[in-house]
C-alpha positions in Angstrom: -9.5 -12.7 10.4 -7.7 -9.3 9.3 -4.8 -8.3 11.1 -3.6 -4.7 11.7 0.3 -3.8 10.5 1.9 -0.6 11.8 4.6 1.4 10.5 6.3 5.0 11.3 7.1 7.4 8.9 9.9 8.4 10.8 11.7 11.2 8.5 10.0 14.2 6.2 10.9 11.4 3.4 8.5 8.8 4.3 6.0 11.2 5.2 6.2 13.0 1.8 6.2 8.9 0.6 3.4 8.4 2.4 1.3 11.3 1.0 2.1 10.1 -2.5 1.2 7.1 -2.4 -1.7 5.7 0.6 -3.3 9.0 0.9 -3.6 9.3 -3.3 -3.9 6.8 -5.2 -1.3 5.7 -7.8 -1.8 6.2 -11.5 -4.0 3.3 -12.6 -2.1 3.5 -16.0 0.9 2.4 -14.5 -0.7 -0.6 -12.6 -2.5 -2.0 -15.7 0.6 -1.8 -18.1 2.6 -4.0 -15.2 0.7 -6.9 -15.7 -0.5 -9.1 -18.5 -4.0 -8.4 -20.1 -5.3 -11.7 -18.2 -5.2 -9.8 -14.7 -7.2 -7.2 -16.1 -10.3 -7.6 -15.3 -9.6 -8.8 -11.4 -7.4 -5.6 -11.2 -10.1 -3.7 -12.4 -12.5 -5.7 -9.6 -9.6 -4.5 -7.0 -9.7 -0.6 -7.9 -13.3 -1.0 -8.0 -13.7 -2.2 -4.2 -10.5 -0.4 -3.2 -11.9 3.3 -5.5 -8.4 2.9 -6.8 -5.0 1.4 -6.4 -3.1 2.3 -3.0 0.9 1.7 -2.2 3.4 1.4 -0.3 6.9 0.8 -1.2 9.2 -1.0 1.9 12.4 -1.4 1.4 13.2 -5.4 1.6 14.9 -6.3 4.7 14.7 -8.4 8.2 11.7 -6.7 9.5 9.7 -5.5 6.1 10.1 -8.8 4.0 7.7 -10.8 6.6 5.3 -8.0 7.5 4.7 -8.0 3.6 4.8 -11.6 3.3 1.8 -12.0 6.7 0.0 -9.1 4.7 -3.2 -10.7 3.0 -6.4 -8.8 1.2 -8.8 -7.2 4.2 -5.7 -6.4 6.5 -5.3 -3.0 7.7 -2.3 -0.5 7.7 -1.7 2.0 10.6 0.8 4.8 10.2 2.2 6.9 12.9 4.2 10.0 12.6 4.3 12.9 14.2 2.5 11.7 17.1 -0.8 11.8 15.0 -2.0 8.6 12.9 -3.2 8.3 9.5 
């Protein structure tokens, strides 16, 4: 069953963090040349299904490491900031 995760993008940083990376995708260069040849072709299966490659960097720390840690493939991510969601 997926599970939904919420965060706040609490400061004009995050927000301009969020922009850059889970409303646009992230170069797909860059994803490709960080792992060996052999993941290829499931990363290309993941950009396929996903129309291309989506981040978010956390900071590790109490409450980040096991959010990421629960996240599995088919959760969902909900931000809030500005009192409007994305």
């Amino acid at each position: 069953m997926s599970q939904i995760f919420v965060f706040v993008a609490g400061n004009p940083e995050a927000q301009r963090h969020l922009a850059d990376t889970i409303e646009s995708p992230i170069d797909e260069e860059m994803v490709f040349n960080s792992f060996r040849p052999a993941y290829h072709e499931e990363l290309e299966s993941i950009r396929m299904e996903g129309n291309g490659f989506y981040a978010w960097e956390a900071v590790p720390g109490e409450r980040n490491t096991p959010r990421w840690e629960a996240m599995k493939s088919g959760d969902y991510a909900l931000s809030s900031y500005g009192n409007a969601r994305t």
